[in-house]
Every structure is written in structure tokens, then in C-alpha cells.
Kinemage of the C-alpha trace (Angstrom):
@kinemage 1
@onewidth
@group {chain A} dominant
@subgroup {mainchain}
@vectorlist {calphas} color= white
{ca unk a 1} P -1.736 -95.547 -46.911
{ca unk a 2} L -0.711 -92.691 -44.179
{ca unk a 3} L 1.247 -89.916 -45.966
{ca unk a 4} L 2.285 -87.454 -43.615
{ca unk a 5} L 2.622 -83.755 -43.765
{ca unk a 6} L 4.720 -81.299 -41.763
{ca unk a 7} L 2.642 -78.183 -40.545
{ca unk a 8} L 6.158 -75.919 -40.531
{ca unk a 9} L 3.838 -72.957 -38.447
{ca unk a 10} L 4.846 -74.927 -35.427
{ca unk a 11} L 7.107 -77.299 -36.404
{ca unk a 12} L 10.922 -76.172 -37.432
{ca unk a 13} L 9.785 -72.588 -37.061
{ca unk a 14} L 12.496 -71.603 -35.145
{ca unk a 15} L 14.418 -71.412 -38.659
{ca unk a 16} L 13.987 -69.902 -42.452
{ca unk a 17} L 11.102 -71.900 -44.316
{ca unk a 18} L 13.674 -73.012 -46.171
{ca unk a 19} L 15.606 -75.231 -43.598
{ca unk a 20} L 12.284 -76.283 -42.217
{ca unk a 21} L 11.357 -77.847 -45.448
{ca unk a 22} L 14.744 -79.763 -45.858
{ca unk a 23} L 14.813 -80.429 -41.698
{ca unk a 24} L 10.750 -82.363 -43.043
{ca unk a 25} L 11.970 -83.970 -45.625
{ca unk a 26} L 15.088 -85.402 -43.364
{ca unk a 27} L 12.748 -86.358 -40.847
{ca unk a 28} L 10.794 -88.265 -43.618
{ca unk a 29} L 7.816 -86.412 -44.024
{ca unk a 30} L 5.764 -86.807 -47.469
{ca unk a 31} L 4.726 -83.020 -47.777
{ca unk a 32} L 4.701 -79.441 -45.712
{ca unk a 33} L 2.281 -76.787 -45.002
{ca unk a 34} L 2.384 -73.766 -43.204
{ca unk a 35} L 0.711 -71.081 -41.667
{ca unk a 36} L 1.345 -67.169 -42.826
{ca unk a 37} L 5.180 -67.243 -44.929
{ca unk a 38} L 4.845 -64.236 -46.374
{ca unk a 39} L 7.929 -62.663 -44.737
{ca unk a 40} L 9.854 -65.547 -46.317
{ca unk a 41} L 11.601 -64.827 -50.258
{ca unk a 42} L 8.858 -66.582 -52.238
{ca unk a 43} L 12.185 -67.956 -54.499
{ca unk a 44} L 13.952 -69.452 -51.702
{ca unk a 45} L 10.795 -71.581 -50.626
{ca unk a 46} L 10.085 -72.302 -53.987
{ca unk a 47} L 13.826 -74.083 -54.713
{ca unk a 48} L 13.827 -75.626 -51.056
{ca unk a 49} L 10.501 -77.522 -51.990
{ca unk a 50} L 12.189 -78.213 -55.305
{ca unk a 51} L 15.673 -79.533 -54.160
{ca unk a 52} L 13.650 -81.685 -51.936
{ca unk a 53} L 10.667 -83.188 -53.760
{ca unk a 54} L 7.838 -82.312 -51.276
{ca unk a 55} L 4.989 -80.459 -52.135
{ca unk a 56} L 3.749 -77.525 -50.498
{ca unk a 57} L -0.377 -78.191 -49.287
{ca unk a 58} L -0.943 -74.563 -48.211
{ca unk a 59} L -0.659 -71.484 -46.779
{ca unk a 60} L -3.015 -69.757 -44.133
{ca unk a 61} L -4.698 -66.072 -45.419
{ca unk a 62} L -4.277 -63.222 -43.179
{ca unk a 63} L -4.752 -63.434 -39.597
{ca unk a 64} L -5.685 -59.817 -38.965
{ca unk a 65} L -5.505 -58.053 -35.987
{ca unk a 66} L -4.780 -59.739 -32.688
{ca unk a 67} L -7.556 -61.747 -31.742
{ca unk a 68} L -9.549 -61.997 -34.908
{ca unk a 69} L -8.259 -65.027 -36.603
{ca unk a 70} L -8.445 -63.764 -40.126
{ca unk a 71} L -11.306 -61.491 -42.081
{ca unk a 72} L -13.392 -62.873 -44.109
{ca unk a 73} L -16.231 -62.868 -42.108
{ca unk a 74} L -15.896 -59.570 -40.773
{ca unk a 75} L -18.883 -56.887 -41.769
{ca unk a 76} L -16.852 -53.406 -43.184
{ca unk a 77} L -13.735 -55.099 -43.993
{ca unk a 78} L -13.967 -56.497 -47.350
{ca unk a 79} L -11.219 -54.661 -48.358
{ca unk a 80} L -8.629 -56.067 -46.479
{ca unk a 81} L -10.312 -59.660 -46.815
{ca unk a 82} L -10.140 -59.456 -50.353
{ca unk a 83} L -6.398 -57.616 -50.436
{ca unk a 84} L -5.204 -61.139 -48.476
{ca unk a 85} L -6.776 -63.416 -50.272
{ca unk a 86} L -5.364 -62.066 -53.480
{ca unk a 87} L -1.876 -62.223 -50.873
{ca unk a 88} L -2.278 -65.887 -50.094
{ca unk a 89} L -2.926 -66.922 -53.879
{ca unk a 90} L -0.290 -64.681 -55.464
{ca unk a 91} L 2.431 -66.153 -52.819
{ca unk a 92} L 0.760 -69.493 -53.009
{ca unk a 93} L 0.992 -69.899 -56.865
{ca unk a 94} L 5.217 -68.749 -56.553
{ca unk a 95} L 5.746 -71.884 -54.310
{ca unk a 96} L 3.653 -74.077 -56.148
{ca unk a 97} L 0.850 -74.362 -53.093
{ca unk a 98} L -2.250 -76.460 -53.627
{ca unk a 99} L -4.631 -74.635 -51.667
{ca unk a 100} L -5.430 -71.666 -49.640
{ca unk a 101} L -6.978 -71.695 -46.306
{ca unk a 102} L -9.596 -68.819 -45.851
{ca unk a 103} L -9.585 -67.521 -42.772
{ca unk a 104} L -12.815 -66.164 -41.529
{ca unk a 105} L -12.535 -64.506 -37.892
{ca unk a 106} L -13.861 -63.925 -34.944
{ca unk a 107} L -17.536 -62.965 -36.016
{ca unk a 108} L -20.192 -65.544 -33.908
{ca unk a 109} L -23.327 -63.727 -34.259
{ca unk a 110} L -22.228 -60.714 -35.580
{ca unk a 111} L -24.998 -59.463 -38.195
{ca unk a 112} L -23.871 -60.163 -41.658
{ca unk a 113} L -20.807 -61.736 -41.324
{ca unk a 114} L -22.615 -65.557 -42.867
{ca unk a 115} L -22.947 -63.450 -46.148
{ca unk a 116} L -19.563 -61.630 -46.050
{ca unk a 117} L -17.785 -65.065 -45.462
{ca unk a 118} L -19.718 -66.639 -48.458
{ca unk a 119} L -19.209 -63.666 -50.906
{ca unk a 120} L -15.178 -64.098 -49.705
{ca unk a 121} L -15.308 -67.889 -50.341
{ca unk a 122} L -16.910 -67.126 -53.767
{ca unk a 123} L -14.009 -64.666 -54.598
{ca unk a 124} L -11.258 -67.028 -53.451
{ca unk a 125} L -13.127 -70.118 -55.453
{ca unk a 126} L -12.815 -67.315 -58.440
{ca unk a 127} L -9.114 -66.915 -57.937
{ca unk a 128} L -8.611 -70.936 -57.440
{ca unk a 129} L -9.957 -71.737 -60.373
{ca unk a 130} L -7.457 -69.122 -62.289
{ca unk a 131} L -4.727 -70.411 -60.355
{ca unk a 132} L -5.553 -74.325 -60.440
{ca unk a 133} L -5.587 -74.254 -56.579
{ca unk a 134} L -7.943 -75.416 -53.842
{ca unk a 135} L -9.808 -73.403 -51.382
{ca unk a 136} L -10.416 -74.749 -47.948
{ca unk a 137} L -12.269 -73.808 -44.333
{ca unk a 138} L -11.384 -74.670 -41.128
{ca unk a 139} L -13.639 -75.016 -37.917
{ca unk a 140} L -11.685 -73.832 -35.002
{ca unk a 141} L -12.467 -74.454 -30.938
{ca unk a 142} L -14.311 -72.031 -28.834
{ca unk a 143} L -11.329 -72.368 -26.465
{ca unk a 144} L -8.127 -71.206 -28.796
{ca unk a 145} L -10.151 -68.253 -30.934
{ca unk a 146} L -13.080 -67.686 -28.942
{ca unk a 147} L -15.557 -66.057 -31.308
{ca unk a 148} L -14.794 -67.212 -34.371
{ca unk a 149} L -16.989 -67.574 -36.693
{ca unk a 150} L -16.787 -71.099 -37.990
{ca unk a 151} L -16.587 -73.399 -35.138
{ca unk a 152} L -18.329 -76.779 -35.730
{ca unk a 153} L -18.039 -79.114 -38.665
{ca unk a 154} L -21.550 -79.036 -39.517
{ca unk a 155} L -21.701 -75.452 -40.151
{ca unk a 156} L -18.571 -75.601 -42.479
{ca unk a 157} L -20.473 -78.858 -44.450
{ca unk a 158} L -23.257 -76.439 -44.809
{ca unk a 159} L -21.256 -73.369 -46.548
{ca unk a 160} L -19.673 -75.787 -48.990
{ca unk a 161} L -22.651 -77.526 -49.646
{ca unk a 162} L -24.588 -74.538 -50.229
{ca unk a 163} L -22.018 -72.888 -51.993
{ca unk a 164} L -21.230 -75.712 -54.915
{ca unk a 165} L -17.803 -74.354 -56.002
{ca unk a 166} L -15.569 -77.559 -56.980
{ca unk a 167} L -12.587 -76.201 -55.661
{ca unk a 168} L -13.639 -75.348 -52.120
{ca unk a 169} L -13.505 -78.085 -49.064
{ca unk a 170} L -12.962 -78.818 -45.487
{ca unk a 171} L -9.803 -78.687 -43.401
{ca unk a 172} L -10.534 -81.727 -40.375
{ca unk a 173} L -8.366 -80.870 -37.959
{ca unk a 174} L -8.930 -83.493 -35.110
{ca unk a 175} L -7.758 -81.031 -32.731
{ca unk a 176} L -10.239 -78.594 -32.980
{ca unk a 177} L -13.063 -81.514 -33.770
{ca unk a 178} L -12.705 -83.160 -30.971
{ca unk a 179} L -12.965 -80.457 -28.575
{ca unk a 180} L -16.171 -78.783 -30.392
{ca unk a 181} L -18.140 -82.327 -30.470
{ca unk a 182} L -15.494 -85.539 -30.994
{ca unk a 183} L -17.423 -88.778 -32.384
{ca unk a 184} L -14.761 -87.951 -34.951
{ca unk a 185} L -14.531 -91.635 -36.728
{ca unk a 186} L -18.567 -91.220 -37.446
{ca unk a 187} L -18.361 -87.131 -38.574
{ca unk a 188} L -15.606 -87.919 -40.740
{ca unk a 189} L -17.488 -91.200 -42.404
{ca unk a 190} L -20.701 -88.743 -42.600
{ca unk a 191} L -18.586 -85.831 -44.765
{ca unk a 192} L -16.285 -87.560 -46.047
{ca unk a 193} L -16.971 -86.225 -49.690
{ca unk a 194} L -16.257 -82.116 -48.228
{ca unk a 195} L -12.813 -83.369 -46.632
{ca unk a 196} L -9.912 -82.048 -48.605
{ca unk a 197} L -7.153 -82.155 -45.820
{ca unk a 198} L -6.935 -83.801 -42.479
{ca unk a 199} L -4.379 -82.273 -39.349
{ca unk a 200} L -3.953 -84.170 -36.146
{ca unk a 201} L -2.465 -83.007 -32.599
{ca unk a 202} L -2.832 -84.414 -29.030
{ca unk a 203} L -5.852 -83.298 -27.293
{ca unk a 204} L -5.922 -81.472 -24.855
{ca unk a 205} L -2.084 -80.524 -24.655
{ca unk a 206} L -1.781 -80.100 -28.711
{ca unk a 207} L 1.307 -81.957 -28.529
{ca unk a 208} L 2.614 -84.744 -30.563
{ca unk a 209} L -0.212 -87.293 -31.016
{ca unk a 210} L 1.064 -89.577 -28.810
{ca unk a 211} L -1.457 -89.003 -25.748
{ca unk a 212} L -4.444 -87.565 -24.790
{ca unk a 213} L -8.080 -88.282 -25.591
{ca unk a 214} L -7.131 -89.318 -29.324
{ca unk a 215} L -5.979 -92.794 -30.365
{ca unk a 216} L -4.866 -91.347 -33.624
{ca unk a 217} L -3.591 -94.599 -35.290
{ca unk a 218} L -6.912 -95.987 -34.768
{ca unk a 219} L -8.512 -93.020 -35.967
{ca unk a 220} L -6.149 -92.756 -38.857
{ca unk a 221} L -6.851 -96.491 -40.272
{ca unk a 222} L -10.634 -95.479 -39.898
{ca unk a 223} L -9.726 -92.493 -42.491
{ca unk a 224} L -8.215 -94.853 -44.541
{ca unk a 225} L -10.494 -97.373 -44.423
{ca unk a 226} L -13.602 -95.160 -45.848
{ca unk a 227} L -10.948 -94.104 -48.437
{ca unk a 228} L -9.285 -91.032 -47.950
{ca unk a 229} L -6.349 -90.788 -49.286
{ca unk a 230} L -4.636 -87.240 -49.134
{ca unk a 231} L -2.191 -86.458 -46.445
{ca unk a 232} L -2.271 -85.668 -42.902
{ca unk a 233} L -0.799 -82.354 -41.424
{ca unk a 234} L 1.166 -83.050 -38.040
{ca unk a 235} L -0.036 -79.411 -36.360
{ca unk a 236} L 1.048 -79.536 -33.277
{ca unk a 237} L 3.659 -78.028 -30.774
{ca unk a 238} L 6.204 -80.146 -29.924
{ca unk a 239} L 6.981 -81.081 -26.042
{ca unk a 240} L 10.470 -80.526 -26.594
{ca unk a 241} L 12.646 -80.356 -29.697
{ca unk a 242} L 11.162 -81.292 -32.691
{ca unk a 243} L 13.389 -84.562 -33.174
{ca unk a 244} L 13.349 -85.885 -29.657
{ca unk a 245} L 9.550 -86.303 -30.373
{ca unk a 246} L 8.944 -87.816 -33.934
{ca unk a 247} L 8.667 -91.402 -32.269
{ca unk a 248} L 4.956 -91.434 -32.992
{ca unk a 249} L 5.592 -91.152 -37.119
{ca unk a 250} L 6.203 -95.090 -36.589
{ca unk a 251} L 2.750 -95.980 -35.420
{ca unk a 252} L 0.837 -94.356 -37.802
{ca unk a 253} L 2.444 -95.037 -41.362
């Protein structure tokens, strides 16, 4: 079964948090997430999520400067990696949030930053496991953060494999996938076990999932057939008004 989540980073976000979770929930969505809220009250999200039932999956770490997409990969700035992942799990355990996405930045080939973003990972897995949280990574295309350090799936099966903390697994976002590779049916059946979280968005527009290169029904029931059964984060940017294009909701539930 297909249990969708709202992504509320680009969806609703012309609004408070708060009226984006209840404007999900009206719209039938199973479950939000969301990007960086920490400008929102932490109470207000916390009794929108509970006066509407849905959970909250999680919450992005800093982003950083402009351009680099988060720290925790960056050489000389463990400070400020480890000062926002203590953010995201402090704000993330006063809504209730099930995981934490550890952003690692815009690092390719810079020397040392494969050790900084393990020795980061290892710290968040260490708060997770205080908090009762997840921890999860995220390869992102060359195209929308050029640089960054954690671009292909492989490479993020590799950290978590080598890394063995329970609490720490892959975000699939079949965006980003299927620019940096595609096959996505076959790399999803091959690490399945590392997959805590799944997003979906029209490729190459990252619009509703309704066009493109994707047949994301199809690729959906494949998910579901090997048996994955979290949700699916709707992270996309909507043509038009949010509303005007939820048509696709039908096809894949």
C-alpha cells in the first residue's frame, strides 16, 4: 500500500508550517516532511501535527552558506556541522520528527571531507539513538548542487554499510536517482535493506509526477512489490497552485 507524504519545503510553503500541515492533511496526505522549519514556533508545529493526526518524517540539517548544501562534509567546519545537527535533533524531538536528514555539502574531492562526513554521521547516529530518531543521507544531482559530496546511490550504500549504525539509512529520491544513473526499479531492488524513505518528482521539470521520464505508478507498485512499506515524500514544485495539481494522488494510491 502507497502512503503518501507531503514534502511542505515546496509544497504549501507559501504559509506558516502550521496551515501547511492542516492544508496536507485536507488534501489527504498520510504524513509531512519538510526541509529547514526552524524559524517556525516548535509548539505551534507540534499541536498542528497533533490536531491533525499526521506524523512529521523529518526535517533537513543546516544548509550553510549559499551554495554548499549543508556541512558535514566540509574539512574546518566541524563546529558548525555539529552545532546543526544538535539544531535539527533538538527541534526535531519538539515536533515529534522521526528522522533527521544530514546534510553533507558541496565537498567532491575535497581532501578529507569522506572522514569528516563519517565522523558527523557517527555523531548524529549518537544523538538518534538518545532521541529514538532515525538518521538518513541523501544523494543529490550534479545538476541542482553541483559539487556535492554525495551524489550517487552507491556511494551512500557504501557509508551506511561501512558505518553499521542501526539508525542511519538512505533517502531515494527518484528525482535525483534518475538523473545521476536511473535503472531505478533494479537499484532500489539491489538496496532495498539501506532505504528508509522514498521522494518522487517529475523528471526533468521536478513537477508533479505526472510527466516526464518517470512512470511513477509503475515504479511505485515495483517498491511495493519487493516490500517497502514506509511512505513516499511528494518533493516537488508544483506547476501551478498546489490544488489545481493533486490529480496524480489518484493513480498512485
Amino acid at each position: 500500500m502507497i502512503r503518501l507524504s507531503a514534502n511542505l519545503g515546496f509544497l504549501w510553503n507559501d504559509r506558516p508550517l502550521p496551515d501547511a500541515i492542516r492544508a496536507a492533511k485536507a488534501a489527504g496526505f498520510s504524513a509531512v516532511e519538510c526541509h529547514w522549519p526552524y524559524g517556525e514556533e516548535a509548539g505551534a508545529v507540534a499541536a498542528a501535527l497533533a490536531e491533525t493526526g499526521l506524523p512529521m518524517l523529518g526535517l533537513n540539517t543546516a544548509k550553510g552558506r549559499p551554495g554548499e548544501f549543508g556541512l558535514s562534509a566540509l574539512p574546518g567546519r566541524e563546529e558548525e556541522a555539529r552545532a546543526a545537527i544538535d539544531e535539527a535533533f533538538f527541534y526535531g524531538a519538539s515536533i515529534g520528527a522521526r528522522a533527521v536528514h544530514v546534510m553533507a555539502g558541496a565537498s567532491k574531492g575535497v581532501a578529507g571531507a569522506a572522514e569528516t562526513f563519517d565522523a558527523h554521521l557517527r555523531y548524529a547516529c549518537d544523538r538518534a539513538a538518545t532521541r529514538g530518531m532515525g538518521v538518513l543521507i541523501e544523494p543529490l544531482n550534479h545538476r541542482d548542487a553541483p559539487g556535492y559530496f554525495l551524489d550517487t546511490l552507491e556511494g551512500a550504500a557504501a557509508i551506511v554499510r561501512r558505518l553499521g549504525c542501526p539508525d542511519l539509512s538512505i533517502m531515494f529520491d527518484c528525482y535525483h536517482l534518475q538523473i545521476m544513473g536511473g535503472d531505478l526499479i533494479r537499484r532500489f531492488e539491489a538496496h532495498r535493506d539501506l532505504i528508509g524513505h522514498v521522494q518522487i518528482a517529475a523528471v526533468p521539470s521536478r513537477a508533479e509526477p505526472d510527466e516526464g521520464e518517470i512512470d511513477t505508478p509503475r515504479l511505485l507498485r515495483a517498491f511495493d512489490a519487493v516490500g517497502y512499506a514506509g511512505f513516499v515524500g511528494a518533493e516537488y514544485r508544483p506547476r501551478g497552485s498546489v490544488e489545481e495539481g493533486l490529480g496524480w494522488m489518484a493513480s498512485v494510491v
